[in-house]
N, C-alpha and C positions, 0 to 999 in steps of 0.2 A: 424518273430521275435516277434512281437503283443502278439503273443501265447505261447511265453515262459514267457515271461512277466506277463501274463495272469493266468499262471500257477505258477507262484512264488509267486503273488497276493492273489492267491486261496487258494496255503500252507500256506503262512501267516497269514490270515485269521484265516484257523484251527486251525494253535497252538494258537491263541492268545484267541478262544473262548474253548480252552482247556483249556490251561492255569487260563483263566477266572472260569472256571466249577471246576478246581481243587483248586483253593483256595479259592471259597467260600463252599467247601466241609471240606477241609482241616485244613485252615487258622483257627487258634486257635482264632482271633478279629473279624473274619465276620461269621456273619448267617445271607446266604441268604437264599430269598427263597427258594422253591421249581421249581418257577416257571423260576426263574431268571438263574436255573443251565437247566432246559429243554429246554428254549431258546437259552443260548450257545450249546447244544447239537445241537437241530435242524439247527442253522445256521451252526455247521460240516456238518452236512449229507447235506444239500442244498449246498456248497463249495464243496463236495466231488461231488455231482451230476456234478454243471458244469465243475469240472476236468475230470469227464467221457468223458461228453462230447467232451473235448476238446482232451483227450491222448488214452481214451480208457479203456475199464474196467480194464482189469488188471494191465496196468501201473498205471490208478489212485489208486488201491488198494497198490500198491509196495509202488508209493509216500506219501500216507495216512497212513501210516505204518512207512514206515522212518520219516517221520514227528514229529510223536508221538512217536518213540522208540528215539528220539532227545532229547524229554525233560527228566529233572532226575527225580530223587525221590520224589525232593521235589516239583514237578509240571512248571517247567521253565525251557525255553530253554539254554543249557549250553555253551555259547559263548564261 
């Protein structure tokens, strides 16, 4: 059970350092860096690594996928 947990963890994660990466890209008030948007990236793919880990490559692919096909246009998860 640890590892579904574990893996809800991991997706949330992602989106929120998506999330993060798309409105300081976006967001008409913020200019971030550069560096600030390749940091959220890398901690995706390091989150996506240990959902491999944990589910398997192509499940983790499915779930990193629905993840991000979650949030809208405007870069946010649509509750």
């Amino acid at each position: 059970m640890e590892s579904k947990s574990e893996v809800a963890n991991l997706l949330e994660s992602i989106r929120l350092s998506y999330e993060a990466a798309h409105r300081a890209l976006y967001a008409p008030s913020i200019t971030a860096p550069h560096e600030f948007i390749t940091e959220r990236m890398e901690h995706m793919h390091n989150a996506h690594s240990q959902l491999k880990t944990l589910v398997g490559e192509h499940e983790a692919m499915r779930l990193f996928n629905q993840t991000l096909d979650a949030i809208g246009e405007n870069g946010t998860h649509d509750d």
